[in-house]
C-alpha positions in Angstrom: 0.0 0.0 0.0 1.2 3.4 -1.0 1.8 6.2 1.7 2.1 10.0 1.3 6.1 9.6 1.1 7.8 10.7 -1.9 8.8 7.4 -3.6 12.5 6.4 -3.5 14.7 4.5 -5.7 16.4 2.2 -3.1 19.3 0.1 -3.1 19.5 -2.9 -1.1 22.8 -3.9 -0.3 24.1 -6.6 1.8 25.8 -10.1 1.6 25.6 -11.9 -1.4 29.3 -13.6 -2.3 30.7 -12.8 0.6 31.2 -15.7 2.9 30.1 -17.9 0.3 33.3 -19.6 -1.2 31.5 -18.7 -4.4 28.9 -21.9 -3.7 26.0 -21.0 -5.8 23.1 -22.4 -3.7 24.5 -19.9 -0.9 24.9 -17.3 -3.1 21.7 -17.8 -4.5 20.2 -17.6 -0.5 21.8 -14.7 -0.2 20.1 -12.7 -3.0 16.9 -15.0 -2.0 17.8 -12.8 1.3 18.5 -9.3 -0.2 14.8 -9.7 -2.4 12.8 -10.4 0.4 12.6 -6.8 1.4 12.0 -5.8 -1.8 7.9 -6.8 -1.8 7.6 -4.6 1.3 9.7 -1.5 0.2 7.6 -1.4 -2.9 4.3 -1.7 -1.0 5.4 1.3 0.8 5.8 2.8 -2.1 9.3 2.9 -2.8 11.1 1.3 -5.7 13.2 -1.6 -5.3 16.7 -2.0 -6.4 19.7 -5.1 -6.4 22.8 -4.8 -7.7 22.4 -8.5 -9.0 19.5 -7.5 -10.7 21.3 -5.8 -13.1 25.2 -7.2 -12.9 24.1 -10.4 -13.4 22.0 -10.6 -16.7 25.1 -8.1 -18.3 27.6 -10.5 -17.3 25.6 -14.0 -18.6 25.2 -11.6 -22.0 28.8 -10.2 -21.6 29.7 -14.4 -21.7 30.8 -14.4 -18.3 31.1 -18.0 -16.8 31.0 -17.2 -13.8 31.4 -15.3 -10.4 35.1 -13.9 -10.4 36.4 -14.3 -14.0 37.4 -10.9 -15.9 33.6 -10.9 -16.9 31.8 -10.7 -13.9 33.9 -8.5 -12.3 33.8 -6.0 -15.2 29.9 -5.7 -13.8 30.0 -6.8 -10.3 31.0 -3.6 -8.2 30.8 -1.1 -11.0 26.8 -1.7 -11.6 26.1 -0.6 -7.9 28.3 2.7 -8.0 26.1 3.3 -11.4 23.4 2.3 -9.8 24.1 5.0 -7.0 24.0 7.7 -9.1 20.1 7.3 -9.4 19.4 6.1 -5.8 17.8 8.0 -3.0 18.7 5.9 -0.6 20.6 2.6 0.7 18.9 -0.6 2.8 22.4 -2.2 4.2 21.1 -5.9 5.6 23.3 -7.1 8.2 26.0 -9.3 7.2 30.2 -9.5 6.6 30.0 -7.6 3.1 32.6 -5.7 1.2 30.5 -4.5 -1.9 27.6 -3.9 0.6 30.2 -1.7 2.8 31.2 0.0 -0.4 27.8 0.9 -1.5 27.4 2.2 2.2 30.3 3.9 1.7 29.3 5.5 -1.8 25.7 6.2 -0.7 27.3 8.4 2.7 29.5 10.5 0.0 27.1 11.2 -2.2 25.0 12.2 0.6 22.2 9.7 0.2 20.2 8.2 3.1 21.6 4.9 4.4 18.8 2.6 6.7 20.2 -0.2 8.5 16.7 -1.8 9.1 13.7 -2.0 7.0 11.5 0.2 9.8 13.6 2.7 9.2 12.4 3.4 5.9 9.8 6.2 5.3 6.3 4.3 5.4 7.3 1.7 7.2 5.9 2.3 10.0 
């Protein structure tokens, strides 16, 4: 359900390689993890945003084969600094993450609001 907050572009940043040894079935819980907030951001009326959404699919078209070769790191970190340059805010999920730390990072320089839980986020309540 919508709310009388101005909608946000919001990235949602936390573990998703990290701590993984590159196992795709943990990776895969990970972003599994990182989507479940997505549903209630957007009923709040906010829009949504992974950086696997989007480094991902490039990477499989760049031929990437998979997490770490030249391919998908080409995409990996640089989508979400892209990425930030349309955000409004961050959602950092707790976990060990470097990219998600970055993206913190990034989002605090730019001078974009960073939320460390999901209640924090206007509409919310």
């Amino acid at each position: 359900m919508q709310n009388a907050t101005k909608p946000m572009l919001i990235l949602i940043a936390g573990p998703y390689r990290s701590g993984t040894h590159d196992d795709p079935i943990r990776m895969e819980e990970n972003l599994r993890r990182l989507e479940s907030v997505a549903v209630p951001l957007f009923r709040a009326g906010h829009i949504p945003m992974i950086g696997e959404w989007v480094a991902l699919p490039l990477g499989r078209q760049a031929g990437s084969k998979g997490v770490g070769d030249p391919l998908y790191d080409e995409f990996a970190y640089p989508v979400a600094d892209r990425l930030l340059e349309h955000c409004d805010a961050v959602l950092r999920l707790s976990g060990a993450s470097k990219g998600a730390d970055q993206d913190v990072q990034l989002a605090r320089e730019r001078g974009l609001k960073v939320y460390f839980d999901i209640s924090e986020v206007p509409g919310m309540a």
